[in-house]
N, C-alpha and C positions, 0 to 999 in steps of 0.2 A: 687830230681829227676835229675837224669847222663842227659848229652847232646841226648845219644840215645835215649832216651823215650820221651824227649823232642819232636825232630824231628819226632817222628812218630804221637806226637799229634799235629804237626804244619800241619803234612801233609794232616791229617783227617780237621782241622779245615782249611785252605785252600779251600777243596773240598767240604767240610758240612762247610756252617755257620752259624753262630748263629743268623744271622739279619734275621728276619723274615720280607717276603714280601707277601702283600695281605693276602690268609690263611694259611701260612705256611711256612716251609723250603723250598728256594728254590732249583731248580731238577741240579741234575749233568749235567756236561757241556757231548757232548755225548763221549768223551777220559779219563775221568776219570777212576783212578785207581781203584773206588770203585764201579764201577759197574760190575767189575766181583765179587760183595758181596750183589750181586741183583739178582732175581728171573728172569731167562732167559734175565740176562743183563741188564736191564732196571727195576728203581725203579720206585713205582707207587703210594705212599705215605710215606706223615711224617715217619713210621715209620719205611716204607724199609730202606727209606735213613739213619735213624737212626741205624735201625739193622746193614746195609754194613759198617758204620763206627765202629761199637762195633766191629762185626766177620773181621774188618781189625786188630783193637788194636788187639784184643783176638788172631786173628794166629800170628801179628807181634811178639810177646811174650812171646806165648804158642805151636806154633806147633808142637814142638817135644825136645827130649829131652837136644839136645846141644842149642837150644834156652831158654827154658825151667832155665837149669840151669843158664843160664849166666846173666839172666834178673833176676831169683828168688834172685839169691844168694848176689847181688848189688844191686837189686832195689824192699825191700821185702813190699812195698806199692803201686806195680802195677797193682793193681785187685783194691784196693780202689780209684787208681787214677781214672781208668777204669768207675769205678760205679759212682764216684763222675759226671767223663764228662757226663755217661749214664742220671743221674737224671737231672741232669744240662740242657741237649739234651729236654728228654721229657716233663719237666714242662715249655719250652720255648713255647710252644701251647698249654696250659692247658685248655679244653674246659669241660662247666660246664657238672657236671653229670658221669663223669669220671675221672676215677684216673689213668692215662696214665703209674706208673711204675707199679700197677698190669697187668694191660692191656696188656703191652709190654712182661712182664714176662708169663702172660698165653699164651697169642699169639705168640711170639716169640721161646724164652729161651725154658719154658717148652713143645713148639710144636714141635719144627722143627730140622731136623736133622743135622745142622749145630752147635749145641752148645752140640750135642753127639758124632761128633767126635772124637774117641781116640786120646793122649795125646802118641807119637810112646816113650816110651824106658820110662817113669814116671810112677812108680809105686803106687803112694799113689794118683793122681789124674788120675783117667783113663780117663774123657773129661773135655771140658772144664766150661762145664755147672756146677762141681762140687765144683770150685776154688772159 
């Protein structure tokens, strides 16, 4: 992993941490960079907070095509790092009776139209839900 994707996971882990307080992830300070990757600004559980650090990684590295390449082509385990922190994320609140990376995927990923955004100028991923 290069210094830049480094950086972009220092910046996520910073804003989202990993220590859990009371039930949960604690809430964005209200200047965070990740809450414009929240539903009208403002995250309102575990797993918004969760989603706005994914859909940060995901555009930081995927938005378009000169990003696209220059991350693909130097750093070709950036989707796995991605999913690795993803899993990492949701099994840090694992509450019985639930499997939080189906969950996340039904709910999230496979709902919402942030992980269908086209992918400007890449032809063989047309969003990023596909990667």
């Amino acid at each position: 992993m290069n210094k830049e994707v480094c950086k972009k996971f220092q910046d996520v882990r910073t804003s989202l941490s990993d220590e859990l307080e009371g039930n949960g992830i604690p809430e964005f300070n209200d200047d965070s960079f990740l809450n414009k990757y929240c539903y009208f600004g403002k995250c309102n559980s575990d797993f918004d907070r969760i989603n706005a650090g994914c859909l940060y990684l995901l555009e930081a590295f995927f938005k378009d095509s000169s990003v696209f390449e220059s991350i693909a082509k130097n750093n070709i385990n950036v989707v796995e790092y991605i999913l690795i922190w993803l899993s990492y994320m949701l099994n840090l609140n694992k509450s019985e009776g639930h499997d939080n990376i189906r969950d996340f995927y039904n709910f999230k990923i496979n709902s919402h139209d942030e992980y269908k955004n086209v992918i400007n100028g890449v032809r063989h991923y047309e969003n990023i839900r596909v990667l």
